[in-house]
VOVO-849935 format. One record per residue (C-alpha): residue number from 1; residue in three letters; x, y, z. Coordinates in Angstrom, 3 decimals. Example, Ala and Ser with C-alpha at 12.3 -4.5 7.8 and 13.67 -1.06 7.14 Angstrom:
REM VOVO-849935
1 ALA 12.300 -4.500 7.800
2 SER 13.670 -1.060 7.140
//
This chain:
REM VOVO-849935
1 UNK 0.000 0.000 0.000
2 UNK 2.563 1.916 1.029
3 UNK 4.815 1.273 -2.461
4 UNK 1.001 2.546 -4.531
5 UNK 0.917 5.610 -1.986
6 UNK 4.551 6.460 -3.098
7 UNK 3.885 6.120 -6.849
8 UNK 0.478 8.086 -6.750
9 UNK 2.405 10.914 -5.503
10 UNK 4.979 10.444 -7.801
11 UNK 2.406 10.771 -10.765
12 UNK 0.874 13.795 -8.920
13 UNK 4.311 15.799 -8.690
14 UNK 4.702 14.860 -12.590
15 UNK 1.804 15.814 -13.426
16 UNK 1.909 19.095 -11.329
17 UNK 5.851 20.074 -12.519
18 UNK 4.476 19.388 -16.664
19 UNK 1.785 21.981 -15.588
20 UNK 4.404 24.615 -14.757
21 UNK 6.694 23.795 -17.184
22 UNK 3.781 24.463 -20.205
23 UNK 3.043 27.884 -17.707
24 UNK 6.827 28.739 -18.082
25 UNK 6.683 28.125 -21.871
26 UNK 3.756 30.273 -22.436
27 UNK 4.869 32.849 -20.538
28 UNK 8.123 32.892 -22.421
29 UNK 6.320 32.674 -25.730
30 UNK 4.083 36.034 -24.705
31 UNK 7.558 37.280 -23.854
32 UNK 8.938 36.509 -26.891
33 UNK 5.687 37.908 -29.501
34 UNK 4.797 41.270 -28.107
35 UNK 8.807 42.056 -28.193
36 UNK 8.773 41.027 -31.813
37 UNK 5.631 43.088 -32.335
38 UNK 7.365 46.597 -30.157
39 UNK 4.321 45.941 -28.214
40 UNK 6.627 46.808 -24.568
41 UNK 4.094 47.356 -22.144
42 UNK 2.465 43.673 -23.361
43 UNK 6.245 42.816 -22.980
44 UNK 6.449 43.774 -19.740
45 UNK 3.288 42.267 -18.246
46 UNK 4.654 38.980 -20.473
47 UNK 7.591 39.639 -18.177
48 UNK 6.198 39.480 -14.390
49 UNK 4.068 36.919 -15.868
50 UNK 7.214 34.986 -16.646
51 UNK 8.738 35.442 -13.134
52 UNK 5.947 34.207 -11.526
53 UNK 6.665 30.958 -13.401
54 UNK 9.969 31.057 -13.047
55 UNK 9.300 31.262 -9.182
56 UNK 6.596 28.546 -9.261
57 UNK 8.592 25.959 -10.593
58 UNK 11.648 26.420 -8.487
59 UNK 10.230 27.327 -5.222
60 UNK 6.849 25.930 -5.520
61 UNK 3.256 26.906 -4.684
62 UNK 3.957 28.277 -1.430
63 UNK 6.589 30.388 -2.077
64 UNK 4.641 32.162 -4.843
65 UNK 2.027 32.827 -2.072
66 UNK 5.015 34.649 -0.190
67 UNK 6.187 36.464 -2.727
68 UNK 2.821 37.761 -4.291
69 UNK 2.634 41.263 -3.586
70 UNK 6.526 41.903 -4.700
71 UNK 5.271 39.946 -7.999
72 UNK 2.447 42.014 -8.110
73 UNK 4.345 45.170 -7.473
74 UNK 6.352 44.917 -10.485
75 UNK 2.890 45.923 -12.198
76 UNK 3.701 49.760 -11.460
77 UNK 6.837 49.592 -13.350
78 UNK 5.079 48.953 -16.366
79 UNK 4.677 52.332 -18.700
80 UNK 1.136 51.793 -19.847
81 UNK 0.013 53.618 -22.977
82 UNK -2.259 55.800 -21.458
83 UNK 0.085 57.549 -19.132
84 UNK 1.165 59.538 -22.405
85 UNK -2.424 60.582 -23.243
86 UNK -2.992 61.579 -20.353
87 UNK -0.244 63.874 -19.818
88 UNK -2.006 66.986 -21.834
89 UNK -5.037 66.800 -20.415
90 UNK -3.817 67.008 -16.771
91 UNK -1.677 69.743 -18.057
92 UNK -4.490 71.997 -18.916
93 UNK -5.842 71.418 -15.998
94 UNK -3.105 72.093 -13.981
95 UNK -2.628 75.329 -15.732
96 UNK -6.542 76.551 -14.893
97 UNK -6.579 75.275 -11.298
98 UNK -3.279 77.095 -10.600
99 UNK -4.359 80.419 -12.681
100 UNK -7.632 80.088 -10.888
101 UNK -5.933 79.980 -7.557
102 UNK -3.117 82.633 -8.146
103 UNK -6.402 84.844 -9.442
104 UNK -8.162 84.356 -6.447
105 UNK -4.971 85.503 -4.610
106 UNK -5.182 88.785 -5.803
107 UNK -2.251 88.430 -8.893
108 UNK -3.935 90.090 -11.945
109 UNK -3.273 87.021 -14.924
110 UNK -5.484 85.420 -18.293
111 UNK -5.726 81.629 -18.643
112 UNK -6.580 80.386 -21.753
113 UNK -5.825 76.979 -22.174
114 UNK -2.235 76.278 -21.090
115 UNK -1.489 79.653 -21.752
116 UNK -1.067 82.191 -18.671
117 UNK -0.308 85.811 -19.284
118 UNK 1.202 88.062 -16.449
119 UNK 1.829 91.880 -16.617
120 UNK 5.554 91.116 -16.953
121 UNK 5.949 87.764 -18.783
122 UNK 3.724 84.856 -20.638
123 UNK 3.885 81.426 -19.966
124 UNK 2.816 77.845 -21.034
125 UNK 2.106 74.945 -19.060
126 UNK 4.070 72.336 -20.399
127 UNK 3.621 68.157 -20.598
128 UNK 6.375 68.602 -17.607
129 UNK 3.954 70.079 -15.615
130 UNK 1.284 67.651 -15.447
131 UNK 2.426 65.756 -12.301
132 UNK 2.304 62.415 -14.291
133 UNK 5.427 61.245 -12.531
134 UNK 4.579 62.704 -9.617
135 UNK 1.210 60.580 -9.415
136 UNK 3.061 57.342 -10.722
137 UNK 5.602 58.084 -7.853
138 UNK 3.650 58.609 -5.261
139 UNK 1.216 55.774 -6.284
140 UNK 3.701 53.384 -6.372
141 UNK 5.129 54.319 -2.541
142 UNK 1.066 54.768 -1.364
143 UNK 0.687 51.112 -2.611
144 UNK 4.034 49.821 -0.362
145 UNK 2.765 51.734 2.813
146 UNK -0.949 50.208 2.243
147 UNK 1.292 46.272 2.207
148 UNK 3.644 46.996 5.529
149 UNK 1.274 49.109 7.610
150 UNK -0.984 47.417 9.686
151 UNK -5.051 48.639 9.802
152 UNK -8.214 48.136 8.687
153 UNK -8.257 47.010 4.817
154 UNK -10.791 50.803 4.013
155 UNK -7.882 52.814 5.265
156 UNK -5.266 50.665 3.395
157 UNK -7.375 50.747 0.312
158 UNK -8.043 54.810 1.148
159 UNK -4.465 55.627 1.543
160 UNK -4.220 54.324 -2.254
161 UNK -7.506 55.694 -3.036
162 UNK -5.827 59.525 -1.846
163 UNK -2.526 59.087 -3.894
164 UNK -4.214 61.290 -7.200
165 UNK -5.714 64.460 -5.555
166 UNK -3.179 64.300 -3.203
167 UNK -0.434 64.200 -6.236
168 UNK -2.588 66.762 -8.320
169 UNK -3.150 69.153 -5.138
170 UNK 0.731 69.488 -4.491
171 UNK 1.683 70.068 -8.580
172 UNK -1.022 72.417 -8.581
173 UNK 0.637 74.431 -5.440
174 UNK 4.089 73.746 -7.399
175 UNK 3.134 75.516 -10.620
176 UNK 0.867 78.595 -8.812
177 UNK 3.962 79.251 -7.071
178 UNK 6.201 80.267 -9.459
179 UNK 3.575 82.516 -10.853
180 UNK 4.006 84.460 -7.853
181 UNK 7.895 84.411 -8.445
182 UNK 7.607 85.695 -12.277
183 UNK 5.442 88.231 -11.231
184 UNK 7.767 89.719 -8.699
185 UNK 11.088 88.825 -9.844
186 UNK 10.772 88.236 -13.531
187 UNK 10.193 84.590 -15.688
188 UNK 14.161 83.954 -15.495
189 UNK 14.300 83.930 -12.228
190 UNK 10.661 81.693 -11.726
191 UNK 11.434 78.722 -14.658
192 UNK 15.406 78.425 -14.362
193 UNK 16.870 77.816 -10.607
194 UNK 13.202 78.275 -8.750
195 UNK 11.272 76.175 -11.194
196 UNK 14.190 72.874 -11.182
197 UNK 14.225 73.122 -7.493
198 UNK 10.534 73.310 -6.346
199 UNK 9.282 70.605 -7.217
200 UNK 11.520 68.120 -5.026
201 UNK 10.276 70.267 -2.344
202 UNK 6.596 70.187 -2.776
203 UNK 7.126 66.041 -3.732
204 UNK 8.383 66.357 -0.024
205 UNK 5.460 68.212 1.431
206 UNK 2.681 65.311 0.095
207 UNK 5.048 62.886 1.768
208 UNK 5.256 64.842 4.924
209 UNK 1.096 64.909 4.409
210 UNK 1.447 60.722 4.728
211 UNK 1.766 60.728 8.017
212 UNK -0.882 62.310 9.903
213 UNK -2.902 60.767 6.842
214 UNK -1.814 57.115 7.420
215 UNK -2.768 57.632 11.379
216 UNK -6.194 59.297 10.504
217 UNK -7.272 56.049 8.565
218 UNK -6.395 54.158 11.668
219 UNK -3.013 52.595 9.640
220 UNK -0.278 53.598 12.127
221 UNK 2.120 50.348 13.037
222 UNK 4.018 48.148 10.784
223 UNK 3.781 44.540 10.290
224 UNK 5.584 42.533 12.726
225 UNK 6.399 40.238 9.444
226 UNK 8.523 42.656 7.870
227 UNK 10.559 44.444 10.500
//
């Protein structure tokens, strides 16, 4: 009995490593197609897709399970296709919110479109300006503090939830305050040294916002797993 025992699991752990051998293959001929067809970002979910095999049939079932959300992380390295798209539109409306806010201020300026006139100078909002990367950044490090904090999975899901208006609210403060600068002190001085600079430090204000944010949803320890 025992002898029939042993070969039944023998035929199961066949059976299971031709399963994750036709996985790997698949995954590797995915790989292989959307690189021949320049289609990258297909590429690069073909890619994680090929880890995860990769990791299945050396370390097994269980160590996938371990290692799912750095497998699934890798999906915010990807550059999908709409990120580009996107990058006008969120441009124009970074350039309204941030006239419309310098306006109520009391500075005297004309948006139309992406283009903002001052007494002294006249300006475009450029693709740099939409935040894109700042959105993508921050999403990505939302998404890692949602995994190691410990709390209740609405606040986890929240602090993800937050990661756009928070992104858009700080490159909206970034671009209305240069406007302030070129009125004042001339463009030169706004969009060379001021303009380069800035924007680390209002990236460093919406982290600085994390915190009080993370302890308001009630997300406020780590995991005892990862320390």
């Amino acid at each position: 009995r025992r002898i029939q025992l042993d070969k039944t699991w023998q035929w199961r752990m066949e059976i299971g490593d031709s399963r994750r051998l036709v996985v790997l293959a698949v995954s590797l001929g995915f790989y292989l197609y959307f690189l021949r067809e320049n289609a990258y970002y297909l590429a690069a979910f073909a890619t994680i897709g090929l880890l995860c095999s990769l990791v299945w049939n050396f370390g097994g079932t269980g160590t996938v399970r371990k290692l799912a959300f750095p497998l699934g992380y890798l999906v915010l390295m990807v550059p999908l296709p709409f990120v580009d798209r996107a990058t006008l539109p969120l441009a124009l409306f970074t350039g309204v919110c941030s006239g419309a806010l310098v306006k109520f201020l009391g500075l005297p300026i004309t948006v139309v479109g992406n283009a903002i006139t001052l007494p002294n100078a006249n300006l475009v909002i450029g693709a740099q300006c939409s935040g894109i990367n700042s959105i993508i950044a921050l999403t990505a490090l939302t998404t890692l503090a949602a995994y190691l904090l410990v709390g209740p999975l609405w606040g986890r899901l929240s602090l993800v939830a937050l990661t756009v208006p928070m992104a858009m609210l700080g490159n909206i403060l970034r671009v209305a305050n240069p406007l302030f600068v070129a009125r004042y002190y001339g463009a030169d001085a706004a969009f060379q040294f001021y303009h380069d600079y800035s924007g680390i430090v209002f990236f460093g204000l919406v982290l600085l916002m994390l915190m009080p944010l993370t302890r308001l949803l009630r997300c406020r320890t780590v995991r005892p797993d990862v320390i």
